[in-house]
PQR file of N, CA, C, O and H, with PARSE charges and radii, in Angstrom:
ATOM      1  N   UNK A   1      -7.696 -18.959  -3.560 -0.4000 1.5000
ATOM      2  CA  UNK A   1      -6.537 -19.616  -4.130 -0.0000 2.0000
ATOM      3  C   UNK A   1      -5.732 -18.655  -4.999  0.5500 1.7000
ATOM      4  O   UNK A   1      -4.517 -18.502  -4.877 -0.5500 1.4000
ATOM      5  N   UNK A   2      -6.482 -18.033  -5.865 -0.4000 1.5000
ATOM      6  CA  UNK A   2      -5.769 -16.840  -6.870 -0.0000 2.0000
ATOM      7  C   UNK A   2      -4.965 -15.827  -5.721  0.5500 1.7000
ATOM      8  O   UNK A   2      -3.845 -15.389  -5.982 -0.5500 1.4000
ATOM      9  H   UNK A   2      -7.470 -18.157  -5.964  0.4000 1.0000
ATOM     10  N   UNK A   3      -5.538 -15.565  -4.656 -0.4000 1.5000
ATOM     11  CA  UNK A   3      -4.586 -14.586  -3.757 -0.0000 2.0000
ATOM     12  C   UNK A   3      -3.521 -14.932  -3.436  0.5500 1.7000
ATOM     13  O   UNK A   3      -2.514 -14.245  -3.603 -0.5500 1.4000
ATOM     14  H   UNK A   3      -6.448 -15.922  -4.444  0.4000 1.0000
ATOM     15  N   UNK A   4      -3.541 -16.139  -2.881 -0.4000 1.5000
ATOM     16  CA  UNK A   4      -2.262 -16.894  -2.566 -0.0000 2.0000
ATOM     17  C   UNK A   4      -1.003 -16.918  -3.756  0.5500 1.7000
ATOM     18  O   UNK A   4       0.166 -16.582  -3.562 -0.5500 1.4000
ATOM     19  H   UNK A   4      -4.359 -16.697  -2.745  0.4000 1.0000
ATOM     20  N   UNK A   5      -1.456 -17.295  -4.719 -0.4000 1.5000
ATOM     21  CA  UNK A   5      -0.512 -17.679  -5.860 -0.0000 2.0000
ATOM     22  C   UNK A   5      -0.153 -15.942  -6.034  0.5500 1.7000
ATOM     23  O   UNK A   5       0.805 -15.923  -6.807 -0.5500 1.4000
ATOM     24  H   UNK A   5      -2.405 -17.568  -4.876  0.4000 1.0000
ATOM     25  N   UNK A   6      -0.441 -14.747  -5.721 -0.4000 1.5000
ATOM     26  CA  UNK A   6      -0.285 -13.347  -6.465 -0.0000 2.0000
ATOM     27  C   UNK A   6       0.871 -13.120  -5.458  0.5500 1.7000
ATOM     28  O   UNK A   6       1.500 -12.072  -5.605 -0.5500 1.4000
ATOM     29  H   UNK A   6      -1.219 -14.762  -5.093  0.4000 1.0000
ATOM     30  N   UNK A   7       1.283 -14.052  -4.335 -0.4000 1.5000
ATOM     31  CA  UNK A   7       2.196 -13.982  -3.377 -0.0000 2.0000
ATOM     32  C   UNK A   7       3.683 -14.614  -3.959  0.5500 1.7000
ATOM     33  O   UNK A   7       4.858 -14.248  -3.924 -0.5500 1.4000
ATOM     34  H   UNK A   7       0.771 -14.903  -4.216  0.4000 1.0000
ATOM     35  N   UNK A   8       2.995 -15.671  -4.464 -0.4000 1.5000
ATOM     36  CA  UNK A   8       4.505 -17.012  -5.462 -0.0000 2.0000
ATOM     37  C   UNK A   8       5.308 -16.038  -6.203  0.5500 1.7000
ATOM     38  O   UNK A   8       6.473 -15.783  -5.898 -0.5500 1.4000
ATOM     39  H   UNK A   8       2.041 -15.968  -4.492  0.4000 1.0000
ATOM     40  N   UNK A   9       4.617 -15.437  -7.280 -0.4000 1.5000
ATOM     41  CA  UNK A   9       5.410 -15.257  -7.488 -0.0000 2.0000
ATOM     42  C   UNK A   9       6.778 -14.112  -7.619  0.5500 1.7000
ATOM     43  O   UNK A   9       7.935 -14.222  -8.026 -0.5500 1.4000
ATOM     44  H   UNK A   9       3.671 -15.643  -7.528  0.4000 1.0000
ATOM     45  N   UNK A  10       6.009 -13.058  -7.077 -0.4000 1.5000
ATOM     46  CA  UNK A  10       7.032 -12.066  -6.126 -0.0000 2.0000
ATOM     47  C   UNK A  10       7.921 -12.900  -4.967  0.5500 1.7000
ATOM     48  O   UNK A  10       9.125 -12.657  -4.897 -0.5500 1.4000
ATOM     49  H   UNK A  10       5.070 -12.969  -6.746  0.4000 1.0000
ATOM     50  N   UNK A  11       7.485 -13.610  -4.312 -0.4000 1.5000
ATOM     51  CA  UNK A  11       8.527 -14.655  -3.472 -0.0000 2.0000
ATOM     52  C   UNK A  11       9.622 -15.426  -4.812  0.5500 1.7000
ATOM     53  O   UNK A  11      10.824 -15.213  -4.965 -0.5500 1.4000
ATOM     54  H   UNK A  11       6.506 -13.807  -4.369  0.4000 1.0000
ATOM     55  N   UNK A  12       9.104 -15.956  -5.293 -0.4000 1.5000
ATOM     56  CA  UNK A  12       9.915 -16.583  -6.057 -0.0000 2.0000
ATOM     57  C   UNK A  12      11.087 -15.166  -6.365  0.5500 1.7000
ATOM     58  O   UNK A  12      12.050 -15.180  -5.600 -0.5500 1.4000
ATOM     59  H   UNK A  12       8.127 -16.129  -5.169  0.4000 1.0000
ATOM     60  N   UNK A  13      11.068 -14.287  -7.139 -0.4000 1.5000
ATOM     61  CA  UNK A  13      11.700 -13.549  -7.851 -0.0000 2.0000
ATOM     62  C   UNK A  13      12.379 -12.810  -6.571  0.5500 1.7000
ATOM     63  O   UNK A  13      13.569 -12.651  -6.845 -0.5500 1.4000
ATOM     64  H   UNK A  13      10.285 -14.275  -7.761  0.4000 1.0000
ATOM     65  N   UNK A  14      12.071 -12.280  -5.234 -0.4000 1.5000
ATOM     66  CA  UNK A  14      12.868 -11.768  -4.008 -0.0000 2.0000
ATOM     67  C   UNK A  14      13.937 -13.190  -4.273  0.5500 1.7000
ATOM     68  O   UNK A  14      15.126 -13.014  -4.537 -0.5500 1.4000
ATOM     69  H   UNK A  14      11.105 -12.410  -5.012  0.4000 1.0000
ATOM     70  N   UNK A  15      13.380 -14.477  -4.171 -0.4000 1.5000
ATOM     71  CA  UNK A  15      14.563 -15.184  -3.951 -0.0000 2.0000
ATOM     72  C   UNK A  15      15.291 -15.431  -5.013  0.5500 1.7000
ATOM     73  O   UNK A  15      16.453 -15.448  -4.606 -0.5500 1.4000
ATOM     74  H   UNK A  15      12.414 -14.620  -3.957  0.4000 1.0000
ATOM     75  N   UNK A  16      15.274 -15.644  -6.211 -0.4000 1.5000
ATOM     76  CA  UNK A  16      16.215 -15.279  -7.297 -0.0000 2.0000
ATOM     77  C   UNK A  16      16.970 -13.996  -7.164  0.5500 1.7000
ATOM     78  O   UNK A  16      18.195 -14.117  -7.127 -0.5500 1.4000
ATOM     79  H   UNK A  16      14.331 -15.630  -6.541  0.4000 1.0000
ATOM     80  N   UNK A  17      16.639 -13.196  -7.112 -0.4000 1.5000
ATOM     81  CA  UNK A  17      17.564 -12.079  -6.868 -0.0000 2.0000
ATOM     82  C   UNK A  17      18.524 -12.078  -5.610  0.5500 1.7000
ATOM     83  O   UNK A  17      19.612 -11.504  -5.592 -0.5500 1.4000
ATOM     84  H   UNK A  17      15.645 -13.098  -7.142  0.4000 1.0000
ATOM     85  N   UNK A  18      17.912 -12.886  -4.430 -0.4000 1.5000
ATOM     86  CA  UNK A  18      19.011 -12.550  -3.559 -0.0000 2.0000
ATOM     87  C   UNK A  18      20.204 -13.715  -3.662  0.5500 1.7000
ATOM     88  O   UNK A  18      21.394 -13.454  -3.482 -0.5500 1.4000
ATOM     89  H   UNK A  18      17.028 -13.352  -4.445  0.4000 1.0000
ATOM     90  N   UNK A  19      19.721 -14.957  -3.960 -0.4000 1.5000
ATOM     91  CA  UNK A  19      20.257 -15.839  -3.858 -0.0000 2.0000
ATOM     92  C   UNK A  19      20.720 -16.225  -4.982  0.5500 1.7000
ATOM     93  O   UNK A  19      21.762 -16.876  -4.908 -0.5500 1.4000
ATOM     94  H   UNK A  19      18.755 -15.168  -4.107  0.4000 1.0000
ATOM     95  N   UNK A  20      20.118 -15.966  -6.435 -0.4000 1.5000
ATOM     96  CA  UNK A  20      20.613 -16.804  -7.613 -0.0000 2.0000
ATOM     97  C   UNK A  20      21.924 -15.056  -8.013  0.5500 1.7000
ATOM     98  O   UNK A  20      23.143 -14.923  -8.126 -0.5500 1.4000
ATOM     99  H   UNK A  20      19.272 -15.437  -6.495  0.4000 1.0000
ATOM    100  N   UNK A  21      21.015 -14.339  -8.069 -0.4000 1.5000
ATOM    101  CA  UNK A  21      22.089 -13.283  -8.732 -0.0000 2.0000
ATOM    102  C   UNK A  21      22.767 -11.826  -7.444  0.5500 1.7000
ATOM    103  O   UNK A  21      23.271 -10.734  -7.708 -0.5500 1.4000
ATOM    104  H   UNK A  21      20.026 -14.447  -7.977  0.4000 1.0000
ATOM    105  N   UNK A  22      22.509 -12.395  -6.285 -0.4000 1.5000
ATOM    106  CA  UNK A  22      23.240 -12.068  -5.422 -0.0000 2.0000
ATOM    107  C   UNK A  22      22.960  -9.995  -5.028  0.5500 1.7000
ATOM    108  O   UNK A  22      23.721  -9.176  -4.513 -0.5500 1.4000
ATOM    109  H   UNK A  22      22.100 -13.282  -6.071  0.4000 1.0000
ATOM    110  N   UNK A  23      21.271  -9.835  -5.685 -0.4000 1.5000
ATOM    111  CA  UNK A  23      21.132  -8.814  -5.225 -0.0000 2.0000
ATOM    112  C   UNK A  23      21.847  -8.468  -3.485  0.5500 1.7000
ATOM    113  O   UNK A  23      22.435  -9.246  -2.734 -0.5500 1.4000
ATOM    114  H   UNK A  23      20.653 -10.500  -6.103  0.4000 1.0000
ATOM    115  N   UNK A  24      21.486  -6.968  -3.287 -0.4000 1.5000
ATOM    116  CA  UNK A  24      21.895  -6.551  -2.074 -0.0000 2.0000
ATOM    117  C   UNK A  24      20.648  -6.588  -1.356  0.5500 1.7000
ATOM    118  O   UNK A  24      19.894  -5.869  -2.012 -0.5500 1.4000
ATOM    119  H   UNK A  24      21.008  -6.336  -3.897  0.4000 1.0000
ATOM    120  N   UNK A  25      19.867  -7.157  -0.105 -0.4000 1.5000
ATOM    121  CA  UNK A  25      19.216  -7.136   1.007 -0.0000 2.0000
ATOM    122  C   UNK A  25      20.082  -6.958   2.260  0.5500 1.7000
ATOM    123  O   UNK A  25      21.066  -7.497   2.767 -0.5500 1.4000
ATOM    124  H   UNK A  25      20.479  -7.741   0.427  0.4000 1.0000
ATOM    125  N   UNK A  26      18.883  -5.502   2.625 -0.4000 1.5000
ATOM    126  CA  UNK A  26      18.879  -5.028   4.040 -0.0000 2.0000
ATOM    127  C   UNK A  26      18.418  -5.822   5.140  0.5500 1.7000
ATOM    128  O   UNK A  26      18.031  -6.981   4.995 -0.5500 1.4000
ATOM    129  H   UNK A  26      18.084  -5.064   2.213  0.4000 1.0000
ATOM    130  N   UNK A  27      18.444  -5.379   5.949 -0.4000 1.5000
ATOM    131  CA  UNK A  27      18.140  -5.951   7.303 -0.0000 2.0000
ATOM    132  C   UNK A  27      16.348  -5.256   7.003  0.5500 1.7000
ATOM    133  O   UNK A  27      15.294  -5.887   6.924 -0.5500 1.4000
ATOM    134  H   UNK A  27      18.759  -4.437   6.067  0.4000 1.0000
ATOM    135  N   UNK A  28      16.572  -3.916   6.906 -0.4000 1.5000
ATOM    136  CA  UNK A  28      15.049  -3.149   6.976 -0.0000 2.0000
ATOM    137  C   UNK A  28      14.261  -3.925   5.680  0.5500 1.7000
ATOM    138  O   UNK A  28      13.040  -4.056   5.770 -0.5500 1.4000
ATOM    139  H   UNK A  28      17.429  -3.404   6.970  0.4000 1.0000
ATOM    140  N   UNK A  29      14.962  -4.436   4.481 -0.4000 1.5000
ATOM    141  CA  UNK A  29      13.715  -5.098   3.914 -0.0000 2.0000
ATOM    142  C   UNK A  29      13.639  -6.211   4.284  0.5500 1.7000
ATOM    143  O   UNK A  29      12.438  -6.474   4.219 -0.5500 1.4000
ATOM    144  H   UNK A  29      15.953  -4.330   4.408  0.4000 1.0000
ATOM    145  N   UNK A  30      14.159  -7.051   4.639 -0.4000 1.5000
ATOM    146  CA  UNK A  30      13.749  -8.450   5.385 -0.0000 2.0000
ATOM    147  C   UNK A  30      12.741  -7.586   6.738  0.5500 1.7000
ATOM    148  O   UNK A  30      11.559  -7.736   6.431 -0.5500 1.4000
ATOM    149  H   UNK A  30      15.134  -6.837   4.692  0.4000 1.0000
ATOM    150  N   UNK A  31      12.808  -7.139   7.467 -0.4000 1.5000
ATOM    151  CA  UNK A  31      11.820  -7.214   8.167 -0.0000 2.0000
ATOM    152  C   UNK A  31      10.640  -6.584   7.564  0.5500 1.7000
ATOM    153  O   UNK A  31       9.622  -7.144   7.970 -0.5500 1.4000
ATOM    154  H   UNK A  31      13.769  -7.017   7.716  0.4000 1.0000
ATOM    155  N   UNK A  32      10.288  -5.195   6.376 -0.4000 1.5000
ATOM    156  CA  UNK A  32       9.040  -5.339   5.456 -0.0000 2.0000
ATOM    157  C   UNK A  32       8.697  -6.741   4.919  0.5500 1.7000
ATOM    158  O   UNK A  32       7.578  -7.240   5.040 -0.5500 1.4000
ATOM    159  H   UNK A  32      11.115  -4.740   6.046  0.4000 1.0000
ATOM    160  N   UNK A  33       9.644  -7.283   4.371 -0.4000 1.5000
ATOM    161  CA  UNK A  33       9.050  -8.814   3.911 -0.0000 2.0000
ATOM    162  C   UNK A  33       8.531  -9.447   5.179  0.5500 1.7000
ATOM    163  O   UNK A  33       7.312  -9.594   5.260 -0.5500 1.4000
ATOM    164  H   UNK A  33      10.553  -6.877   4.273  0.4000 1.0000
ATOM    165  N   UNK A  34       9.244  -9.815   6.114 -0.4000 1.5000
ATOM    166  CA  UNK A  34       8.508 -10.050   6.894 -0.0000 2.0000
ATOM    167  C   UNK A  34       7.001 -10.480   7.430  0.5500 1.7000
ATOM    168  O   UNK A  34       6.303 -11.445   7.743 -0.5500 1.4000
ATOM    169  H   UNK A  34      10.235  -9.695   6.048  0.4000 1.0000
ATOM    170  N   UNK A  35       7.035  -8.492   7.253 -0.4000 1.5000
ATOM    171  CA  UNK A  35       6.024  -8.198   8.261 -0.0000 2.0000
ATOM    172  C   UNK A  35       4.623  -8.556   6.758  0.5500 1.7000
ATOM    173  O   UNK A  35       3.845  -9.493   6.937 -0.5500 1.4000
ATOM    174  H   UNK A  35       7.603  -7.709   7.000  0.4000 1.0000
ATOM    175  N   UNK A  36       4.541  -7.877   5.709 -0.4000 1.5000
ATOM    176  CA  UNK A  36       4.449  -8.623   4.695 -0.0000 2.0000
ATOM    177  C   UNK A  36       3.509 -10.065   5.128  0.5500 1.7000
ATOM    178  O   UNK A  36       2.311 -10.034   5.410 -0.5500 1.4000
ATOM    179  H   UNK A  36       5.173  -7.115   5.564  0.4000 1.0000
ATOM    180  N   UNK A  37       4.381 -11.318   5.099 -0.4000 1.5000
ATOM    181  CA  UNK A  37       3.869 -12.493   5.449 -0.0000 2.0000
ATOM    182  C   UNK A  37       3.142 -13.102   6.512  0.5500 1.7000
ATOM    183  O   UNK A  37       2.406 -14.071   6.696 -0.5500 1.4000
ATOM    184  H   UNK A  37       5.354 -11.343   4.870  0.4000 1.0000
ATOM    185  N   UNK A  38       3.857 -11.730   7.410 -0.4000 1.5000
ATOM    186  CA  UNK A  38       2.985 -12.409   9.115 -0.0000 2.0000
ATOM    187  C   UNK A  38       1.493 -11.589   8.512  0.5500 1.7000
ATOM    188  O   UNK A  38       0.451 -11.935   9.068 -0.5500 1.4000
ATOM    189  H   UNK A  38       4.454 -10.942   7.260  0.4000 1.0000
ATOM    190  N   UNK A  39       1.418 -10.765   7.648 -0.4000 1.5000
ATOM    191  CA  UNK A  39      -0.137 -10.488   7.609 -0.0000 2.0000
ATOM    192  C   UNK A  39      -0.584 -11.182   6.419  0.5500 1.7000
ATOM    193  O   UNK A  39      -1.782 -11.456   6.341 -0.5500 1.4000
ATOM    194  H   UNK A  39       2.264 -10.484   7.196  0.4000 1.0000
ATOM    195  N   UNK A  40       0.057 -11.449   5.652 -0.4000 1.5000
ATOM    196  CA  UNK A  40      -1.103 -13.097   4.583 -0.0000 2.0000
ATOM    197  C   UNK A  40      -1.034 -14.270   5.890  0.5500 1.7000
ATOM    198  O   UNK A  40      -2.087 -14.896   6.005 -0.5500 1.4000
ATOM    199  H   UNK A  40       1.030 -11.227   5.715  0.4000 1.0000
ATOM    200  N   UNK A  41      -0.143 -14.578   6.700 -0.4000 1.5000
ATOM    201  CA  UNK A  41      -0.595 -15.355   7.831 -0.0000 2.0000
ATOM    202  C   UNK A  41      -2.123 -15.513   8.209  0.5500 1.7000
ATOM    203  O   UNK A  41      -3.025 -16.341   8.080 -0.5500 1.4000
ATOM    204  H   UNK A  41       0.713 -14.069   6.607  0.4000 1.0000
ATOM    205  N   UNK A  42      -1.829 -13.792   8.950 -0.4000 1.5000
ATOM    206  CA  UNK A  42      -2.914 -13.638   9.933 -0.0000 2.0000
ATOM    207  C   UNK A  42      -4.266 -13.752   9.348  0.5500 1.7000
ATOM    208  O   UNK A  42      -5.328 -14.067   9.885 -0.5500 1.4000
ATOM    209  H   UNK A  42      -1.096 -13.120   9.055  0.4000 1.0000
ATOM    210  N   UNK A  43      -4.005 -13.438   8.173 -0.4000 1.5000
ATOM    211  CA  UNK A  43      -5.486 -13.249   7.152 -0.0000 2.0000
ATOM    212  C   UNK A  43      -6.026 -14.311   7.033  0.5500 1.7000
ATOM    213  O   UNK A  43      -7.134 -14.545   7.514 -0.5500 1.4000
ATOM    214  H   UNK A  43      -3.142 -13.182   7.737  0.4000 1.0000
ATOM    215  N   UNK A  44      -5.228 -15.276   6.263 -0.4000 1.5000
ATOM    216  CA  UNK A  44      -5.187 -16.675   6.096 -0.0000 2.0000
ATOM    217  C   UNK A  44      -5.935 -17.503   7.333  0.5500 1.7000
ATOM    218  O   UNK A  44      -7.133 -17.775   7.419 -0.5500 1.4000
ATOM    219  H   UNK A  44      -4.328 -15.085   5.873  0.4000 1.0000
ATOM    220  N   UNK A  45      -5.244 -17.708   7.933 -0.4000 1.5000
ATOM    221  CA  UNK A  45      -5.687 -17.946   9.232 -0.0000 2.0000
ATOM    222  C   UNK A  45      -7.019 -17.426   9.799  0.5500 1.7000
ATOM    223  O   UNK A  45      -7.633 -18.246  10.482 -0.5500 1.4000
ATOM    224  H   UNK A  45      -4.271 -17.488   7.863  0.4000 1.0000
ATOM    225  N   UNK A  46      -7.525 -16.325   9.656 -0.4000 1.5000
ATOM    226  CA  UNK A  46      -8.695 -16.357  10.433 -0.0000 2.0000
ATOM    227  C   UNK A  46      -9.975 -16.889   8.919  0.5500 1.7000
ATOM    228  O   UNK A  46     -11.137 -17.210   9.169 -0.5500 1.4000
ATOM    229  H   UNK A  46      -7.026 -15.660   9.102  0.4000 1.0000
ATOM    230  N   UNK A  47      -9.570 -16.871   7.900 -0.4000 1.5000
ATOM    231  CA  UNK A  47     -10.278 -17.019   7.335 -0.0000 2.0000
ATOM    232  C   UNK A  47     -10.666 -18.774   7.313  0.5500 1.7000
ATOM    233  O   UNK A  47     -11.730 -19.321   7.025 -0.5500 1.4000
ATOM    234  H   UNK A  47      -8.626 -16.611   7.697  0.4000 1.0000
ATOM    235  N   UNK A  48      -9.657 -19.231   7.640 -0.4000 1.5000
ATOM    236  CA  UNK A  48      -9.412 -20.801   7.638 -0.0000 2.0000
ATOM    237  C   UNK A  48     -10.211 -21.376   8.750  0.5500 1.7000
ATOM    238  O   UNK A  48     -10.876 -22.407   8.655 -0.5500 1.4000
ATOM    239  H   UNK A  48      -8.793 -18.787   7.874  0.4000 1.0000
ATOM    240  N   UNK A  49     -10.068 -20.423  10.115 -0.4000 1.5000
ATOM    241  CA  UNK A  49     -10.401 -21.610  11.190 -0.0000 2.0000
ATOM    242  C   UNK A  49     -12.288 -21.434  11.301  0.5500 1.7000
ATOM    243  O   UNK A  49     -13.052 -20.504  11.042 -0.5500 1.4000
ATOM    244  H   UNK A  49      -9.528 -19.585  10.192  0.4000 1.0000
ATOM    245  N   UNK A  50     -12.447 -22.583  11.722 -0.4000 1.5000
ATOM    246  CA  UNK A  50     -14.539 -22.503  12.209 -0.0000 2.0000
ATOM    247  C   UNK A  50     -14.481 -21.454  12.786  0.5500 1.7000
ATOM    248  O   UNK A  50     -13.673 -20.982  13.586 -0.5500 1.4000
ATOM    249  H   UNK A  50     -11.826 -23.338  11.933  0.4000 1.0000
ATOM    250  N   UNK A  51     -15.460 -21.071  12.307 -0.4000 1.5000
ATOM    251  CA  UNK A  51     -16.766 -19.917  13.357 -0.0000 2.0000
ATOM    252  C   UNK A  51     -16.883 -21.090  14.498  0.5500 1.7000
ATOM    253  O   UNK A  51     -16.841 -22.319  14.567 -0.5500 1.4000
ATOM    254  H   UNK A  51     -16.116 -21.454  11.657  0.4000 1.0000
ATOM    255  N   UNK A  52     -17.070 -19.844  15.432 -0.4000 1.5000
ATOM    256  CA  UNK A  52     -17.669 -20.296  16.364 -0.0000 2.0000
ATOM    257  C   UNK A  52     -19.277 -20.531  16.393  0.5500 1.7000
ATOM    258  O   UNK A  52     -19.978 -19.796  15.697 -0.5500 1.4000
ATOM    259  H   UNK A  52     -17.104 -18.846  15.377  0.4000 1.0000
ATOM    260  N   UNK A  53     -19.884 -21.572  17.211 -0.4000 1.5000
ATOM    261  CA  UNK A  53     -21.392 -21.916  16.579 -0.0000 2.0000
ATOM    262  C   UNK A  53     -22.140 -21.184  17.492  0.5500 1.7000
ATOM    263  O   UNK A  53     -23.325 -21.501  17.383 -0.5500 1.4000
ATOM    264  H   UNK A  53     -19.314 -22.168  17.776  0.4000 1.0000
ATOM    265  N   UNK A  54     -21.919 -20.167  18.520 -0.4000 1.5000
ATOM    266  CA  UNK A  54     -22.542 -19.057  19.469 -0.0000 2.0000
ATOM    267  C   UNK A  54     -22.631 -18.060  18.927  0.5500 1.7000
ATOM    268  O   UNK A  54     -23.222 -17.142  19.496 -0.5500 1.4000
ATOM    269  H   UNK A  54     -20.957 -19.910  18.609  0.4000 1.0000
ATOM    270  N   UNK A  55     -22.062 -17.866  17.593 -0.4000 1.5000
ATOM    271  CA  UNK A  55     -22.743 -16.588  16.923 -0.0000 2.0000
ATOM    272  C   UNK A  55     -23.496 -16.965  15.680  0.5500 1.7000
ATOM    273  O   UNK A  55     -23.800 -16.119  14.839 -0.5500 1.4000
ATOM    274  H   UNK A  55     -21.582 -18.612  17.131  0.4000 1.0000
ATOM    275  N   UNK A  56     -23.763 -18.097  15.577 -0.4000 1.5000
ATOM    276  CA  UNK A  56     -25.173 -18.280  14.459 -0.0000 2.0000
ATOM    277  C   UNK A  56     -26.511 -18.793  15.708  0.5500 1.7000
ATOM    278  O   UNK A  56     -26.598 -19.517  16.700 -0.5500 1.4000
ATOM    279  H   UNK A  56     -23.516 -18.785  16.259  0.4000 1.0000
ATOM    280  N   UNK A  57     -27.375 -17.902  14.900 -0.4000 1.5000
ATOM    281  CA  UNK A  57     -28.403 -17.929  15.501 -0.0000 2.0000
ATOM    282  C   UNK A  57     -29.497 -19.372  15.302  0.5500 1.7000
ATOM    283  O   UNK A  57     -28.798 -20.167  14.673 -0.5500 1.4000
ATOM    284  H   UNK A  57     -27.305 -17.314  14.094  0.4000 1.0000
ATOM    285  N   UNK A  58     -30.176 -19.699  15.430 -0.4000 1.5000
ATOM    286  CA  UNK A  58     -30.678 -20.910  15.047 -0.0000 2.0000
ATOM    287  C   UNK A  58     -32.112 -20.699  15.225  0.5500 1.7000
ATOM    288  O   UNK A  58     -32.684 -20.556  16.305 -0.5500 1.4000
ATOM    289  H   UNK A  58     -30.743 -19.053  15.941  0.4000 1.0000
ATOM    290  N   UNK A  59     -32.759 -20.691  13.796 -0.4000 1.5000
ATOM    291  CA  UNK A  59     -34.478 -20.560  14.288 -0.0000 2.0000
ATOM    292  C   UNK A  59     -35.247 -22.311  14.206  0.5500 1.7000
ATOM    293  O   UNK A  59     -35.026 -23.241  13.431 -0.5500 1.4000
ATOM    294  H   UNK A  59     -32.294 -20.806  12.918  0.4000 1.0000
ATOM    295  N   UNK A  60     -35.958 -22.210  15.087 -0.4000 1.5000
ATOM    296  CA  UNK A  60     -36.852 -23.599  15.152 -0.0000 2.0000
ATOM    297  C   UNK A  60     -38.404 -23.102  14.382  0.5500 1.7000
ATOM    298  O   UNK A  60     -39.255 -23.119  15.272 -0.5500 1.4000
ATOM    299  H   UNK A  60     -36.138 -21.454  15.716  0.4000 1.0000
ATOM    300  N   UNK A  61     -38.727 -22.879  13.685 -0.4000 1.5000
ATOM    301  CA  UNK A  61     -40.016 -23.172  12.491 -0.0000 2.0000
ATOM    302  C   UNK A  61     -40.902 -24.219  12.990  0.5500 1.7000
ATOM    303  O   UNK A  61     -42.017 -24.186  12.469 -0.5500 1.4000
ATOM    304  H   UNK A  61     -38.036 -22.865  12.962  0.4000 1.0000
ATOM    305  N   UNK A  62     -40.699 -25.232  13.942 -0.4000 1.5000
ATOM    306  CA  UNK A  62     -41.695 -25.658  14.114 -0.0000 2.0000
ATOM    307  C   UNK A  62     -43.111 -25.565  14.990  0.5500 1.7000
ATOM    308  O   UNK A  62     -43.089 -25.425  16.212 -0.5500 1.4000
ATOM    309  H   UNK A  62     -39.793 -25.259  14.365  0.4000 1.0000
ATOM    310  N   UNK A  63     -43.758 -25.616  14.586 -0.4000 1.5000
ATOM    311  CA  UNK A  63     -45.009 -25.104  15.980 -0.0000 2.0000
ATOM    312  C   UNK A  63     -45.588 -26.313  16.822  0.5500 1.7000
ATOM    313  O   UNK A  63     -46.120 -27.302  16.319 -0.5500 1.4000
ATOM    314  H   UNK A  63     -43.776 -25.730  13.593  0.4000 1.0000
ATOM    315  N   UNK A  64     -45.394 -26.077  18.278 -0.4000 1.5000
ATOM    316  CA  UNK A  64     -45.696 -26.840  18.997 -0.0000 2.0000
ATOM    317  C   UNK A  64     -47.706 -26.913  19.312  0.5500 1.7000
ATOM    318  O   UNK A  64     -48.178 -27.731  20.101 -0.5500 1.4000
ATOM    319  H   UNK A  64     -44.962 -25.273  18.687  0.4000 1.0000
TER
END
């Protein structure tokens, strides 16, 4: 959760600057920002979805 929020608020402040006080943005930093987000995406995302249950192993302890 703390990682996520270390994202807010640099987002927040890119968008104050471009939009409240009308900094100058490139084309080349919109696509670093970008690229930027598609990788807290990707991160996000694999950390989020199930394991698959074919790579835990499963021991049976009991004796027949």
């Amino acid at each position: 959760m703390i990682g996520i929020l270390q994202y807010i608020a640099p987002t927040i402040q890119f968008l104050l600057g471009v939009y409240a006080f009308h900094e100058p943005f490139t084309r080349t930093q919109l696509t670093g920002f970008g690229l930027v987000w598609l990788g807290l995406v990707v991160f996000t995302l694999d950390n989020v979805r199930p394991r698959s249950s074919s790579s835990l192993t499963v021991v049976d302890e009991r004796v027949r």
